[in-house]
C-alpha positions as CSV (number, residue, x, y, z in Angstrom):
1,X,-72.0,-1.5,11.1
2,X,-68.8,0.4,12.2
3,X,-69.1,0.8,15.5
4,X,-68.8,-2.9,15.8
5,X,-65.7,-2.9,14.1
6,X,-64.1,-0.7,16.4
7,X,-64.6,-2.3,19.3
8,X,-63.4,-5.6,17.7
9,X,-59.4,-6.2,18.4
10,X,-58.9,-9.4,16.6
11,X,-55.8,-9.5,14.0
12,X,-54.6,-6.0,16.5
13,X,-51.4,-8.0,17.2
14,X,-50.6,-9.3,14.2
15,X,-50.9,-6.0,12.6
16,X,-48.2,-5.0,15.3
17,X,-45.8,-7.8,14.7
18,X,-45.7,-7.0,11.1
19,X,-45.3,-3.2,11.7
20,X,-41.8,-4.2,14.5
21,X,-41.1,-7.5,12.3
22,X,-39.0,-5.6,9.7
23,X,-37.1,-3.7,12.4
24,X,-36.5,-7.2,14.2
25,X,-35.5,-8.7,11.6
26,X,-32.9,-6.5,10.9
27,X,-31.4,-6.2,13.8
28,X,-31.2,-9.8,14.2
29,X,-29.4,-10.0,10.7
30,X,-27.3,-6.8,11.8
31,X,-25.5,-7.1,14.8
32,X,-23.5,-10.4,14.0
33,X,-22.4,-8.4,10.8
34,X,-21.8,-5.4,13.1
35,X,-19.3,-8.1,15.1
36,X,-18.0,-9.2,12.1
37,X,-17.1,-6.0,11.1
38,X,-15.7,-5.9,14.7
39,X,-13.6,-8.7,14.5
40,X,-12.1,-8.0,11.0
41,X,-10.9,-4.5,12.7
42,X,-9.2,-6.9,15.5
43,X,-7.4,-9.4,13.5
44,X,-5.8,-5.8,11.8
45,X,-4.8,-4.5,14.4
46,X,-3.4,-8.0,15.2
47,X,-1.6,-8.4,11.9
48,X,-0.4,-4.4,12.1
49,X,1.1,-5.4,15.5
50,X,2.9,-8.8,14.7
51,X,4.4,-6.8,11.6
52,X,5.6,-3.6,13.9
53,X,7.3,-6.1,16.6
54,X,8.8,-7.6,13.7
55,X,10.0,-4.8,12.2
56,X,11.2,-3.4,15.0
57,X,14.4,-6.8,15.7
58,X,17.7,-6.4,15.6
59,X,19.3,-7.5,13.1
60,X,16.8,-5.3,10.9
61,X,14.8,-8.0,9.1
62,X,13.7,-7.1,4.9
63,X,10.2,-6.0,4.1
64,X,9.4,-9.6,2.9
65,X,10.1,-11.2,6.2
66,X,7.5,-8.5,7.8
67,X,5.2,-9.5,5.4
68,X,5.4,-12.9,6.2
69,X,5.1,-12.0,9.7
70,X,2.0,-10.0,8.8
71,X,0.6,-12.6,7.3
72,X,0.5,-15.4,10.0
73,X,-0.6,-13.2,12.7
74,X,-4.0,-12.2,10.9
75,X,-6.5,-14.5,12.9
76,X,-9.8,-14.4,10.7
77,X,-8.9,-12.1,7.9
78,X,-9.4,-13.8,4.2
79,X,-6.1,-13.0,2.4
80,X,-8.0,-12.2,-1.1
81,X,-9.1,-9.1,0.9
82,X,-6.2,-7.9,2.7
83,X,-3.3,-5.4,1.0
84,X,0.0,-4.6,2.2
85,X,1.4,-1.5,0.8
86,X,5.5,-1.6,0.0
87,X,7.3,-0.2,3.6
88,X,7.7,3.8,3.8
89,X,10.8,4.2,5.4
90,X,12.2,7.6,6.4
91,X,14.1,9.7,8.7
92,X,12.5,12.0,11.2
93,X,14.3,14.3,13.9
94,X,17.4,11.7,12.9
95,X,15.1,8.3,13.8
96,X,15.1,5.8,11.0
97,X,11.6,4.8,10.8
98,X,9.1,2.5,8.5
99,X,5.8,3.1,8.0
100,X,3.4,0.0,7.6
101,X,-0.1,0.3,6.1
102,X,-2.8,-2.1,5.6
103,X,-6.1,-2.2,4.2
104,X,-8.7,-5.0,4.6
105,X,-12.2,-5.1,2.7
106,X,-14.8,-6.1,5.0
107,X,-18.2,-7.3,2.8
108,X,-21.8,-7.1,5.1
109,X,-24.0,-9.8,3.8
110,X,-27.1,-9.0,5.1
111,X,-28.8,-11.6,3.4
112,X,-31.2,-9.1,1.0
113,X,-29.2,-6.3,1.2
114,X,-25.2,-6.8,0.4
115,X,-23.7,-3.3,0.6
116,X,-20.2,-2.2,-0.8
117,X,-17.5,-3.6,0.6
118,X,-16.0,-1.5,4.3
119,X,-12.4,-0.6,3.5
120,X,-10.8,-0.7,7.2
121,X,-7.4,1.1,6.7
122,X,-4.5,0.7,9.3
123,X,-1.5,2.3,9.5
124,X,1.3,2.6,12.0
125,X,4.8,4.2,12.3
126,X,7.5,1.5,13.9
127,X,10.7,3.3,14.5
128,X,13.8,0.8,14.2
129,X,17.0,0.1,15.6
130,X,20.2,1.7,14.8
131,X,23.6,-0.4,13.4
132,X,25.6,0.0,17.1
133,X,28.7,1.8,16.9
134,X,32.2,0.0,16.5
C-alpha cells in the first residue's frame, strides 16, 4: 500500500507552489513599497535642495519664505507627514550658516502587514551670503 504512494507525483507541484507562494507573494507586494520608500527619500532630498538654493540668495530671504520654497518643491510627499524644524543658524570659522532639517514619515502598507511608520530624516548645512561692504 505505500510503495504505491511513493511512486505517485500527483498534487507534487502544488505542494511546491504553496511552499514559494508566500515568498512570492511578498515580494510582489514588497518591492513597489521598497520604491515607494525610494521615492519619498527623493522628493526629500528634492525639497532639502529647493530650500538650501533658496536659502542660500542674496538679499537673504526669512525662514518663512524657505519654507514655502520647501514646500513646492516636494514632488510626492503628503504634507500631513512632512516636518520642518525652525532654521539653526550659527557661525562657524566666521561663516554665517543655517542649518535645515526635515523629517518625513514614510508608512509601508503591505496589505496584511502595515509596519510603523519609516522616519527618513534629512538635514543639510547651507552657508549664506554676507551683507557686502560699503
Amino acid at each position: 500500500m505505500i510503495r504505491p504512494l511513493r511512486r505517485d507525483e500527483r498534487g507534487a507541484s502544488t505542494l511546491e507552489f504553496a511552499l514559494v507562494a508566500p515568498a512570492l507573494i511578498l515580494f510582489l507586494i514588497g518591492i513597489p513599497q521598497i520604491g515607494m520608500l525610494y521615492f519619498a527619500n527623493a522628493g526629500l532630498n528634492n525639497a532639502l535642495a529647493e530650500g538650501a538654493r533658496q536659502a542660500t540668495l542674496w538679499p537673504r530671504p526669512d525662514e518663512a519664505q524657505i519654507k514655502a520654497r520647501i514646500a513646492a518643491g516636494q514632488f510626492g510627499l503628503k504634507p500631513s507627514a512632512l516636518t520642518i524644524a525652525p532654521l539653526a543658524y550659527g557661525n562657524s570659522d566666521g561663516a554665517d550658516y543655517a542649518e535645515i532639517t526635515m523629517r518625513y514619515n514614510v508608512q509601508l502598507d503591505f496589505g496584511f502587514f502595515r509596519p510603523d511608520p519609516i522616519l527618513l530624516q534629512k538635514s543639510r548645512r547651507v552657508y549664506l551670503q554676507r551683507m557686502p561692504a560699503p
